[in-house]
N, C-alpha and C positions, 0 to 999 in steps of 0.2 A: 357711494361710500364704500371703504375699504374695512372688511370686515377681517380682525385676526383668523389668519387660519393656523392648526397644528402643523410645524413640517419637523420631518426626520430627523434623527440628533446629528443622522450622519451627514445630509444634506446643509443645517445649521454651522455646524460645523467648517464644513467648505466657503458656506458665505463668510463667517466671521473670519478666516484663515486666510480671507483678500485682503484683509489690511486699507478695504476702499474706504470713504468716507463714507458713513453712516447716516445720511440725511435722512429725517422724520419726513420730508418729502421727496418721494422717489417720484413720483410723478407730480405736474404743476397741478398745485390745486388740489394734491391731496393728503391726508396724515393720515399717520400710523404706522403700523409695520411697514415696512417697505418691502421684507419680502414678500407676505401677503400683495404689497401693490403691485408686485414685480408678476405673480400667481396672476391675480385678478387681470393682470395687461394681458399674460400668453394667454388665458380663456377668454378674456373679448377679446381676440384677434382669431379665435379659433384653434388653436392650437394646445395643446394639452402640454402643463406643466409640470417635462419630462425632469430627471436629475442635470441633464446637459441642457436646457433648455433656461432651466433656474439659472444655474451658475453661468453661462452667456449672459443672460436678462442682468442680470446684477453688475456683471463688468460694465457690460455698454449701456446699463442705464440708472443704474445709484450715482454717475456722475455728474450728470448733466450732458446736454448735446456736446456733440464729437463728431467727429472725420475717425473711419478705421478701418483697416486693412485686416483678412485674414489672419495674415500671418502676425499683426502685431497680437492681434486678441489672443492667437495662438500661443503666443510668447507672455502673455498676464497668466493665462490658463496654467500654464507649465508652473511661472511663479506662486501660484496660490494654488501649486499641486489638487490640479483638477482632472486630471488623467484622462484630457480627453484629446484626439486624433486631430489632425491639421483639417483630414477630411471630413469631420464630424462638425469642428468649427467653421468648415465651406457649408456645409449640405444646410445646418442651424441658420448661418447668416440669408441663404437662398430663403427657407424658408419664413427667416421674419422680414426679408422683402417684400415676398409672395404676398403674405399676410398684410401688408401694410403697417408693421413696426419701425421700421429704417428702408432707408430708400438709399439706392446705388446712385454715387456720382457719373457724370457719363465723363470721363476724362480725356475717351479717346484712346487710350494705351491699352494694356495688357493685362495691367495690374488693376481687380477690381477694389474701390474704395464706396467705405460705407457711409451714412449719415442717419442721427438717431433723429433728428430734426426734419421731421416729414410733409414741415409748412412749403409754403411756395416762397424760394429764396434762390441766389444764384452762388454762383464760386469762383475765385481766384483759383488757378494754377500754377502754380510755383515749375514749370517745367525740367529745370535742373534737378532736382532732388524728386519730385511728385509730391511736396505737400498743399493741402487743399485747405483754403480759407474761405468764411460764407463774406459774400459782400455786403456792405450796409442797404438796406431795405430800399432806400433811397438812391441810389448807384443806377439802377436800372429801371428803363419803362419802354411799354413797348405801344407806339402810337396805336398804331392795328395792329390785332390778334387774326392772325393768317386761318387762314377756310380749310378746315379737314379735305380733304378727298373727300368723296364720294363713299360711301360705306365705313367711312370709319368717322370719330371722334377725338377731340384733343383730349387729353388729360392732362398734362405738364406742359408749359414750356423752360428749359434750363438752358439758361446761360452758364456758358464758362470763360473765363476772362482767363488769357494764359500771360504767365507772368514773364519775364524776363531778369536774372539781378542785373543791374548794374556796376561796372566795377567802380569806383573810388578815385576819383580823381586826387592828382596830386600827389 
């Protein structure tokens, strides 16, 4: 259960100044404050609920699951005048991967993309553009689950389906 905690007028401020939607449930399954749930996620993950850590947590997750790049979050950040670094929102996102808040798509490319949706699911690849879509749950299965090595453990397996557009006939 998600207990109101006091936060900062100035930190309040910032959330409200997102213009996000405001859902009674920030996380599945739970009411009440959302920032408090947004609080209560960075400390069970371990992580101490810094002012740049708040205002991350709120973009990428008062919406519901996403696909998102650095640089886009970077680009919310700016708009809801959050004055925080491009490097600040890399080293933030590394860290709620670490943590097991969002988990990094493997896409294969350069550009890393994120996901707030840390179930076991797969993705589309838009390869022209790089936009990432989750595939229906049903899409994939995998006969046999292949044998670790020797000293090591599976933890994931992720598929990625690369897309192709097709032009338009006619």
């Amino acid at each position: 259960m998600v207990t109101p905690l006091s936060v900062p007028k100035s930190l309040s401020r910032e959330i409200e100044a997102t213009q996000m939607p405001q859902p009674m449930q920030v996380l599945a399954g739970q009411k009440g404050c959302p920032v408090a749930a947004i609080r209560e996620r960075l400390k069970a993950a371990g992580l101490r609920p810094t002012r740049q850590r708040m205002i991350l947590g709120w973009l990428l997750f008062a919406g519901g699951d996403r696909h998102i790049t650095a640089e886009t979050l970077f680009g919310e950040v700016n708009r809801v005048r959050g004055h925080l670094s491009l490097a600040t929102v890399y080293n933030t996102l590394n860290q709620f991967r670490d943590s097991g808040l969002i988990r990094q798509v493997p896409t294969g490319g350069t550009r890393a993309v994120y996901d707030t949706n840390t179930g076991d699911h797969h993705h589309y690849l838009v390869e022209s553009d790089g936009t990432i879509m989750d595939l229906p749950d049903d899409a994939v299965s995998l006969a046999v689950r292949p044998q670790a090595p020797e000293g090591y453990r599976i933890v994931g397996v992720d598929v990625v389906v690369r897309l192709e557009k097709i032009a338009p006939q006619g």
